[in-house]
ROMILUM-669728 format. One record per atom (N, C-alpha, C): x, y, z; atom name. Coordinates in steps of 0.001 Angstrom, whole numbers, plus 500000, padded with zeros to 6 digits. Layout:
// ROMILUM-669728
PT        u        v        w   at
PT        X        Y        Z   CA
...
END
This chain:
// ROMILUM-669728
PT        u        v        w   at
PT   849169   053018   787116    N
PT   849808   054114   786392   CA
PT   851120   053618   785788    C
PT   851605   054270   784812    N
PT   852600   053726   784303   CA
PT   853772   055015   783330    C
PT   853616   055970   784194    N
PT   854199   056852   784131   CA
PT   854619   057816   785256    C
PT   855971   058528   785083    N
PT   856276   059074   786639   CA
PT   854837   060401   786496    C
PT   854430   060739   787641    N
PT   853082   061498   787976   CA
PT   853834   062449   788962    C
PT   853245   063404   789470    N
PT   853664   064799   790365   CA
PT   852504   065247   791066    C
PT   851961   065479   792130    N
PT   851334   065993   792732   CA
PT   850647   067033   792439    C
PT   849722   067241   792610    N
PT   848676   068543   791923   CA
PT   848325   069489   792999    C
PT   848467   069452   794420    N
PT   847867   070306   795583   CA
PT   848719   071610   795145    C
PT   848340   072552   795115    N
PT   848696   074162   795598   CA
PT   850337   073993   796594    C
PT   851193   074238   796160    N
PT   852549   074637   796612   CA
PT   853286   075757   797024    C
PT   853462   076159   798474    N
PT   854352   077621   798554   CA
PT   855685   077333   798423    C
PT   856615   076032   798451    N
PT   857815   075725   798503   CA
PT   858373   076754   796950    C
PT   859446   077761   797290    N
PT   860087   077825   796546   CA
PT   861211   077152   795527    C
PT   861959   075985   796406    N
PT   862524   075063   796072   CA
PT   862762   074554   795149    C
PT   863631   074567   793981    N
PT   863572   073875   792559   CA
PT   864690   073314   792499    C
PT   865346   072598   793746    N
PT   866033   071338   793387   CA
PT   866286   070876   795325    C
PT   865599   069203   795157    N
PT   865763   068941   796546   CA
PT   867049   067796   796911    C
PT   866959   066925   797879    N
PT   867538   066165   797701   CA
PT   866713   065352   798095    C
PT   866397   064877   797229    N
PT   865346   063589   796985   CA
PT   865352   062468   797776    C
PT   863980   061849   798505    N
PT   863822   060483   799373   CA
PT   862828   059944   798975    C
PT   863322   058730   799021    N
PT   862487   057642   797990   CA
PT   861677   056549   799214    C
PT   860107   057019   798972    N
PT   859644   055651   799967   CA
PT   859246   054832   799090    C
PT   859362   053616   799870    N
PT   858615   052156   799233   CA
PT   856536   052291   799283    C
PT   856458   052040   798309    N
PT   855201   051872   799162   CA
PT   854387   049839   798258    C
PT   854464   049332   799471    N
PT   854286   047997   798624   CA
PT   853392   047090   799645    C
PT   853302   046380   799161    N
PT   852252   045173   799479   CA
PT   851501   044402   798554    C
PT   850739   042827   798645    N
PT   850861   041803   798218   CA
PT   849497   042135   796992    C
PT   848956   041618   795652    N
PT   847956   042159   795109   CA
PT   846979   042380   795318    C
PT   846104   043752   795355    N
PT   845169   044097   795793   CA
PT   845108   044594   796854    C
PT   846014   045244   797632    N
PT   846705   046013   798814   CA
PT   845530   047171   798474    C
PT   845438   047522   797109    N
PT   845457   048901   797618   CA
PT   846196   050353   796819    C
PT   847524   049598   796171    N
PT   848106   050649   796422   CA
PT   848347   051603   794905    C
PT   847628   051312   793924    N
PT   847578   052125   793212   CA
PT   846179   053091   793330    C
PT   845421   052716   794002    N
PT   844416   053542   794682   CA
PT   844706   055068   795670    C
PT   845425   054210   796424    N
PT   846110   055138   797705   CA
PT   846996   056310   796740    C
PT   847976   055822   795783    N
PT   848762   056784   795391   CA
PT   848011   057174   793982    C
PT   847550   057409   793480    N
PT   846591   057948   792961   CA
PT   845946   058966   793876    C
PT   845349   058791   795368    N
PT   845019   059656   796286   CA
PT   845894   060654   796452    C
PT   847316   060408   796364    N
PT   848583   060695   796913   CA
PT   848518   061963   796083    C
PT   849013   061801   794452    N
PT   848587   062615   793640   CA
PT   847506   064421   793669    C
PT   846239   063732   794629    N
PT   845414   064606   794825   CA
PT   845919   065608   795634    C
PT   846379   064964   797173    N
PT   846266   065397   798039   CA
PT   847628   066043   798347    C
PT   848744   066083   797389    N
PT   850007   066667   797763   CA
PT   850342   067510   796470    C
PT   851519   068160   796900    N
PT   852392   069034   795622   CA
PT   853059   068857   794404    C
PT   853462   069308   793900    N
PT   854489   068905   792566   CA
PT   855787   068741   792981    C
PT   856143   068105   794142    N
PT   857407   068211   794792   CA
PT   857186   066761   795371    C
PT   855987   065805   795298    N
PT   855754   064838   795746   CA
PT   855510   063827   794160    C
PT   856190   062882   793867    N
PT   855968   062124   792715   CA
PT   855963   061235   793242    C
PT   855634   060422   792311    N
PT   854774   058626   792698   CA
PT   855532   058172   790945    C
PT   856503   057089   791072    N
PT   857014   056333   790379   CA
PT   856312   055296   789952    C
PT   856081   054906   788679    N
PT   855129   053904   788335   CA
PT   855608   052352   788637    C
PT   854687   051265   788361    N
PT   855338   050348   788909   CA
PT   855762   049387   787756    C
PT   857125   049104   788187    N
PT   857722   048640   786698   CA
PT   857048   047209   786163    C
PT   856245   046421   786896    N
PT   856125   044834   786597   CA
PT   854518   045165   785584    C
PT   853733   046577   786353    N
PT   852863   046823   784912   CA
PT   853004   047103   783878    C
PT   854449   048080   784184    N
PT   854771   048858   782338   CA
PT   855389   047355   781477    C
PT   856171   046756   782517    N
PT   856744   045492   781356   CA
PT   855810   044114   781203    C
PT   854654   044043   782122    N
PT   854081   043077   781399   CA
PT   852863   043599   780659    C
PT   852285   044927   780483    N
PT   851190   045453   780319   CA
PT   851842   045604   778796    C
PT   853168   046078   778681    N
PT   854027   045621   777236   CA
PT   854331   045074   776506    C
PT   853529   043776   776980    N
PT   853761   041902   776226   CA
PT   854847   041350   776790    C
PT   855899   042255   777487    N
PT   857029   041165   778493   CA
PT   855993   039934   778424    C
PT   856907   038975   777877    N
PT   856319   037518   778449   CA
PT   856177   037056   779990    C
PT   855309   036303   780249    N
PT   854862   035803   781321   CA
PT   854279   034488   781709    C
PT   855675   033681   781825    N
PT   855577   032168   781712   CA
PT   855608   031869   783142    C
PT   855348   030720   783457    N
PT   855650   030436   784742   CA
PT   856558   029877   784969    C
PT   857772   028961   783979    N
PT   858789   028421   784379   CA
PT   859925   029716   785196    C
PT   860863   028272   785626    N
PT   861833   029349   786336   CA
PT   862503   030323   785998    C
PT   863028   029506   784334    N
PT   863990   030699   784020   CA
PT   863047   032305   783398    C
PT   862100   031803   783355    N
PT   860986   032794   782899   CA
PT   860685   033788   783787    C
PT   860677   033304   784869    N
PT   860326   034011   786189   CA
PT   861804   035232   786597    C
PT   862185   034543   786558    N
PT   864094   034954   787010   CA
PT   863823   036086   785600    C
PT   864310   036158   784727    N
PT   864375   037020   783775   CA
PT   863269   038064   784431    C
PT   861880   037919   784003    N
PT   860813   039137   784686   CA
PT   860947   039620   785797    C
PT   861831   038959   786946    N
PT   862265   039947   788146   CA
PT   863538   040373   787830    C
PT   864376   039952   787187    N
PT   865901   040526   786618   CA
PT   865036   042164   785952    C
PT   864412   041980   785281    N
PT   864264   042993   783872   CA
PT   863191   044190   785081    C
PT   862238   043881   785769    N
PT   861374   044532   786886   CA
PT   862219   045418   787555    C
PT   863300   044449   788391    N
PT   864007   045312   789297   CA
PT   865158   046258   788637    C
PT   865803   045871   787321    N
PT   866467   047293   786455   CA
PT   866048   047908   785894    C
PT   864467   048396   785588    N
PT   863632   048986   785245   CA
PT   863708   050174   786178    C
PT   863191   049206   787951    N
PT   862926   050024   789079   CA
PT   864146   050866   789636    C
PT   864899   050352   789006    N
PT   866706   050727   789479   CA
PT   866581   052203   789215    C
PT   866589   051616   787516    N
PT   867010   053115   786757   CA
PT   865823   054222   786922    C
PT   864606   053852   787255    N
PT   863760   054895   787760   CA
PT   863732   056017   788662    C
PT   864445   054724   789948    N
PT   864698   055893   791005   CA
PT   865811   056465   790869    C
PT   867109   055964   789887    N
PT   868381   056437   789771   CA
PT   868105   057740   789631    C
PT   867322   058265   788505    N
PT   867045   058966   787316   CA
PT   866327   060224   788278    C
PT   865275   059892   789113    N
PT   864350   060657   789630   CA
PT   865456   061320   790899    C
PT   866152   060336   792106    N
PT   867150   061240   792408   CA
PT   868149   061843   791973    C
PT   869054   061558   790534    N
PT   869441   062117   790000   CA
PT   869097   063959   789668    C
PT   867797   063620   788876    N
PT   867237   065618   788813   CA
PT   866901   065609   789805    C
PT   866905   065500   790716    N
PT   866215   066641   791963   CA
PT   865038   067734   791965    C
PT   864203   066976   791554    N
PT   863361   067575   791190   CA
PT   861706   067087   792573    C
PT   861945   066366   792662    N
PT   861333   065833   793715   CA
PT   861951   065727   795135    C
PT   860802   065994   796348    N
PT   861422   066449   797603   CA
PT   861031   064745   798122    C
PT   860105   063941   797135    N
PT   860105   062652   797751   CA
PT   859136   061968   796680    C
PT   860188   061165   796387    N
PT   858976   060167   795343   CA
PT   858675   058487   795988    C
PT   857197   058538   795868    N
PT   856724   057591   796202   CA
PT   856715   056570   795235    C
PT   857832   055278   795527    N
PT   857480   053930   794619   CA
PT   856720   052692   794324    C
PT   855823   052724   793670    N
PT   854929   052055   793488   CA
PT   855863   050454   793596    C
PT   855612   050058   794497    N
PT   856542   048493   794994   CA
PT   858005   049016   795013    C
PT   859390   048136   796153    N
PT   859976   048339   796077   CA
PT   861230   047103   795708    C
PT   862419   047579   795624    N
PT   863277   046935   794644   CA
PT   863795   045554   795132    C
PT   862983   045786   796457    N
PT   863038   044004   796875   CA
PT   862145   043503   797037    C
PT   860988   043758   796562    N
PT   859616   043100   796096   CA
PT   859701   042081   795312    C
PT   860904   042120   794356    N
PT   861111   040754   793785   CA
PT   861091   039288   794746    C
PT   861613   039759   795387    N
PT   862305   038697   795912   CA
PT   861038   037315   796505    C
PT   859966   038364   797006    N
PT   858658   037683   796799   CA
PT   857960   036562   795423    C
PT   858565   036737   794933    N
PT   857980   036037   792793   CA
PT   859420   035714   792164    C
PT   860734   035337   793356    N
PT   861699   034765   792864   CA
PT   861809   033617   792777    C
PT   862389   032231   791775    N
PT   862232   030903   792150   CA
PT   863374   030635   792695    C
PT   864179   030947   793838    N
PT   865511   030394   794544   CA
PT   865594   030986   795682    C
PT   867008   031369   795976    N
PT   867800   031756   797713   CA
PT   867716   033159   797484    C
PT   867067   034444   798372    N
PT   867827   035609   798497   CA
PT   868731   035810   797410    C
PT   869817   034940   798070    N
PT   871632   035023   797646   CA
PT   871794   035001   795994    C
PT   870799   034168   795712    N
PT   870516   034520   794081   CA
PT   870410   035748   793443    C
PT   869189   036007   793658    N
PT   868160   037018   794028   CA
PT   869241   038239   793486    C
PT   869817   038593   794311    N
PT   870782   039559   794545   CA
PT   872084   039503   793692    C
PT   872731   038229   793823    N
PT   873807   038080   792861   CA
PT   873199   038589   791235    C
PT   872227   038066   790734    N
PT   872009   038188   789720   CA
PT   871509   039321   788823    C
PT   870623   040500   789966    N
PT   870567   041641   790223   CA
PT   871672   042478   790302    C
PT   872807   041805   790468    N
PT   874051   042583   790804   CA
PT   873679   043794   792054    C
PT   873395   043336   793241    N
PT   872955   044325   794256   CA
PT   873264   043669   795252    C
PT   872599   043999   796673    N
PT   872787   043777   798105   CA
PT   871639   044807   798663    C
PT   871180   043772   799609    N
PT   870383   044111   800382   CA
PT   870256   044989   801031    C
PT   871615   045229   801893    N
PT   871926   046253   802124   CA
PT   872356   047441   801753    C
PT   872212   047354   800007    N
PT   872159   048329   798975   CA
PT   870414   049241   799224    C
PT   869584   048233   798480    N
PT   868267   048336   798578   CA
PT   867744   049238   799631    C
PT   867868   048490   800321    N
PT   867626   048915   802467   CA
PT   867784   050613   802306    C
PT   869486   050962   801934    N
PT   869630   052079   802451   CA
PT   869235   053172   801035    C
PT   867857   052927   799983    N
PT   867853   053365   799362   CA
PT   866752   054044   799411    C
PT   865765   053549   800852    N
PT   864456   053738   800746   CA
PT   864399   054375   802091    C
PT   864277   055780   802602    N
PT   863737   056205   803809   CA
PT   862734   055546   804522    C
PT   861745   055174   803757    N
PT   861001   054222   805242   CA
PT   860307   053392   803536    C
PT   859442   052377   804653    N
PT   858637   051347   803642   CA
PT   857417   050897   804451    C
PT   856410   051597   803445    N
PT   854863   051305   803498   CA
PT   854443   050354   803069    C
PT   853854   049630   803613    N
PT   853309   047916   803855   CA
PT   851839   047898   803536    C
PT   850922   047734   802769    N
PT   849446   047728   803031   CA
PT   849284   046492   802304    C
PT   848711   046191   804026    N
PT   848561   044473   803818   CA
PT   847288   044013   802502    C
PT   847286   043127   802420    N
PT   846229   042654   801261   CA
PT   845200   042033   801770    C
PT   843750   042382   801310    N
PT   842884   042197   801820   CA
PT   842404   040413   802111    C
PT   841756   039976   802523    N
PT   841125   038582   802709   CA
PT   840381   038839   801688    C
PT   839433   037540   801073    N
PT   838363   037646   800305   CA
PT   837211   038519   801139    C
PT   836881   038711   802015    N
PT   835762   039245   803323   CA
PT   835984   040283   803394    C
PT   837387   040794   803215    N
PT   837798   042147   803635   CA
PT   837965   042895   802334    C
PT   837361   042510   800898    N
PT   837387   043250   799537   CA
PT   838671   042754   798395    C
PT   839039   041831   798627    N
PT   840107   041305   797669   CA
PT   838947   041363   796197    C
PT   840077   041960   795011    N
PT   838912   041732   794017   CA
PT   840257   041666   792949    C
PT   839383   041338   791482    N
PT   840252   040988   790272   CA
PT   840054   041987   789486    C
PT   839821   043035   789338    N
PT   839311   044345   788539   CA
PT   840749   044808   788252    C
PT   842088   044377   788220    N
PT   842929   044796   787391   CA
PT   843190   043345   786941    C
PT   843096   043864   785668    N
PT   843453   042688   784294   CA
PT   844234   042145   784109    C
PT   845888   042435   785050    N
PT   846809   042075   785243   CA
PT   847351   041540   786364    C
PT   846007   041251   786842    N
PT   846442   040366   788678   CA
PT   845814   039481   788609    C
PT   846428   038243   788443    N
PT   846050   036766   788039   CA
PT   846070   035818   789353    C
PT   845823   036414   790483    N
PT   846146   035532   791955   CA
PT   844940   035599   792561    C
PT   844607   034751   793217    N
PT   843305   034113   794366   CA
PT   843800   035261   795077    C
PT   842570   035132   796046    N
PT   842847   035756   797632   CA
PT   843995   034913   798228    C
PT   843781   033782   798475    N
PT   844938   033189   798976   CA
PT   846480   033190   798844    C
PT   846268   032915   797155    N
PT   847692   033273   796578   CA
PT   848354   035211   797134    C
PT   847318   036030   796835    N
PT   847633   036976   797051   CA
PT   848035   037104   798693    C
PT   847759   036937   799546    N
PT   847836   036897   801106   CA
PT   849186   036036   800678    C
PT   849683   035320   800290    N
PT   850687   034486   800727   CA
PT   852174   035189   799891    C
PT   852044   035991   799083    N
PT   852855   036787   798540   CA
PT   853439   037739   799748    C
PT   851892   037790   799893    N
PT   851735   039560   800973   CA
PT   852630   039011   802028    C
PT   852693   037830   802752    N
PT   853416   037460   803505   CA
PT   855334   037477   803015    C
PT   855381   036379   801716    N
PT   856942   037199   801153   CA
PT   857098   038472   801452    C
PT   856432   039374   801285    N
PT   857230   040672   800827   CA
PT   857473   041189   802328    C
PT   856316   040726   803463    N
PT   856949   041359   804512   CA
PT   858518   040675   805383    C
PT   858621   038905   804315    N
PT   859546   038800   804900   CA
PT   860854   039139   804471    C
PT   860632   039655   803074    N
PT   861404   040455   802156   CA
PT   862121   041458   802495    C
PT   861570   042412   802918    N
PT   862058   043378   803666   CA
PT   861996   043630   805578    C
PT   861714   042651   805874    N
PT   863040   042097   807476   CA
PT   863595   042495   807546    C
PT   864126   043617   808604    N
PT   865257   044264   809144   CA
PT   865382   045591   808566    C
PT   864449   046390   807579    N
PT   864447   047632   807287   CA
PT   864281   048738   808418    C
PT   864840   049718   808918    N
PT   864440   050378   810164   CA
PT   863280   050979   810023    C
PT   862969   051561   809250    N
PT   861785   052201   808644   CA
PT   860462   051394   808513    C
PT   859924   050324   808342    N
PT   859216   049535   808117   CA
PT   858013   049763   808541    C
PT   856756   050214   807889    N
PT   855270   050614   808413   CA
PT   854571   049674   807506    C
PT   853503   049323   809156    N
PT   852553   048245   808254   CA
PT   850803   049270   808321    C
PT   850418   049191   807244    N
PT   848764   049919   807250   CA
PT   847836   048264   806935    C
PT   847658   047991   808063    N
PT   846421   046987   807923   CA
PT   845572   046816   807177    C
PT   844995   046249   806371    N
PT   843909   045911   805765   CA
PT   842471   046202   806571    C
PT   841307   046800   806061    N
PT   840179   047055   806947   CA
PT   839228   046610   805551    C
PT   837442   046637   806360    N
PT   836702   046069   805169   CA
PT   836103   047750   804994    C
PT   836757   048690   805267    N
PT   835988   050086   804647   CA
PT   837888   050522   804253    C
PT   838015   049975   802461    N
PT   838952   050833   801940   CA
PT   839513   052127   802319    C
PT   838488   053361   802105    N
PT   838865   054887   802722   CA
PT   839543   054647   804172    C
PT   839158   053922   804986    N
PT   839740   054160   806417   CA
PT   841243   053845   806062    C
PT   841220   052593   805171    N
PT   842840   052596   805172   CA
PT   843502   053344   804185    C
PT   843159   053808   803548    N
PT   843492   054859   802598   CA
PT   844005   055831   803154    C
PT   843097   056679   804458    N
PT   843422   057700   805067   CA
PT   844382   057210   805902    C
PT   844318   056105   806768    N
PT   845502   056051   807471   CA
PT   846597   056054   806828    C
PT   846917   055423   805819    N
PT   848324   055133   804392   CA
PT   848486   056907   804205    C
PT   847513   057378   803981    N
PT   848328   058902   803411   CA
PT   848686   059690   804454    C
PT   847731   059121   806174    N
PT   848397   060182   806868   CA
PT   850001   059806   807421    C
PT   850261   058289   807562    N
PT   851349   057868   807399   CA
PT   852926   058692   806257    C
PT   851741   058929   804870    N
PT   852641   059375   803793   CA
PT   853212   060638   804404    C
PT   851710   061257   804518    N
PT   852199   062718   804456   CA
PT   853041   063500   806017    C
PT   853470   062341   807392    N
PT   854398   062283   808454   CA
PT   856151   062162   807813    C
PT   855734   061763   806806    N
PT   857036   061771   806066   CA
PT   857674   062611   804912    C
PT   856451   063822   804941    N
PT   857712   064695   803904   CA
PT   857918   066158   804859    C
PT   858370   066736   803623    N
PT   859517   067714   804351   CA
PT   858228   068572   805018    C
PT   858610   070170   806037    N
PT   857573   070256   806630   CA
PT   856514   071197   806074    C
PT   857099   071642   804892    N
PT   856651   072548   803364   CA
PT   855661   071924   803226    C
PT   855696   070164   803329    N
PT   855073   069994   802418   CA
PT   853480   068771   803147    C
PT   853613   069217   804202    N
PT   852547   068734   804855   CA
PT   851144   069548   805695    C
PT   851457   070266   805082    N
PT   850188   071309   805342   CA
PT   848903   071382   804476    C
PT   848913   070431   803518    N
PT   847729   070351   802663   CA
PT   846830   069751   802985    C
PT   845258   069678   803110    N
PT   844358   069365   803599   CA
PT   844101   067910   802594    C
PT   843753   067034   803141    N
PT   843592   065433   802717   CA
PT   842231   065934   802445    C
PT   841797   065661   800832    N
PT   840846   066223   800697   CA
PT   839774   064915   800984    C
END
């Protein structure tokens, strides 16, 4: 997806301005997770949004996509102020009681060519910026080749292997988040699907968890 989206389930919340919490929801290619939140969509309110993920809108845009370094560095520079101003914007109106982000703003750091310390300097941020920006962070690991890894998005250019070894960055990426949930990889998708949303839906307000996972 590549646009902010809102939940479609039936809503009694009167509420028309919240104070907005932003989860991560990320993992390595082929996790999963534009599937799951797409589910997300179904199964919750218009008080639940799902933020698109910025590395599709800018390379699905012709953003170049070289593999040198400085090439690389620029596409996570330009990714993560994309993702910045997204969630700025979305807690800003208050319009959402919790938007779900399709990858989070230290997902770079996984497809960076240097130190953290870079990473961040150049981002003009801190970790401990990031950290305290995200109420919790959903992990869905990436499948093995055995366990359904597939290439059916046109824009995921990684092996199983490569992909598993990302999947590994990002969990070491975000190290030390208090919040931190991992949803395992299984070889029946739906099982982890349902576990990921019942995970989601432990985390919003209590308005807004009464909708039946269809």
């Amino acid at each position: 997806m590549t646009s902010l989206q809102f939940g479609s389930a039936p809503c009694s919340c009167k509420e028309s301005v919240h104070q907005t919490k932003l989860i991560a929801v990320t993992g390595g290619p082929g996790a999963g997770k534009t599937a799951i939140l797409e589910l997300c969509l179904r199964s919750f309110c218009k008080h639940v949004g799902v933020l698109p993920e910025a590395a599709s809108m800018l390379f699905g845009c012709g953003f170049p996509r070289f593999e040198s370094a400085p090439a690389r560095r620029a596409a996570q520079r330009a990714i993560y102020h994309v993702q910045d101003e997204l969630q700025t914007l979305v807690v800003s109106e208050a319009f959402l009681a919790v938007g779900l982000c399709d990858r989070g703003t230290i997902d770079g750091l996984a497809y960076w060519p240097g130190t953290p310390e870079s990473f961040f300097k150049e981002c003009h941020t801190t970790r401990e910026r990031e950290f305290a920006r995200f109420a919790a962070v959903i992990h869905l690991e990436t499948p093995s080749a055995d366990e359904g890894y597939n290439h059916q998005n046109p824009l995921r250019t990684e092996s199983p292997a490569e992909a598993q070894a990302i999947d590994k960055r990002i969990i070491e990426a975000w190290n030390g988040h208090p919040n931190f949930i991992t949803v395992q990889a299984t070889e029946d998708f739906m099982a982890k699907a349902h576990k990921a949303i019942q995970v989601i839906r432990s985390l919003l307000p209590p308005c807004c968890q009464s909708h039946p996972i269809p």
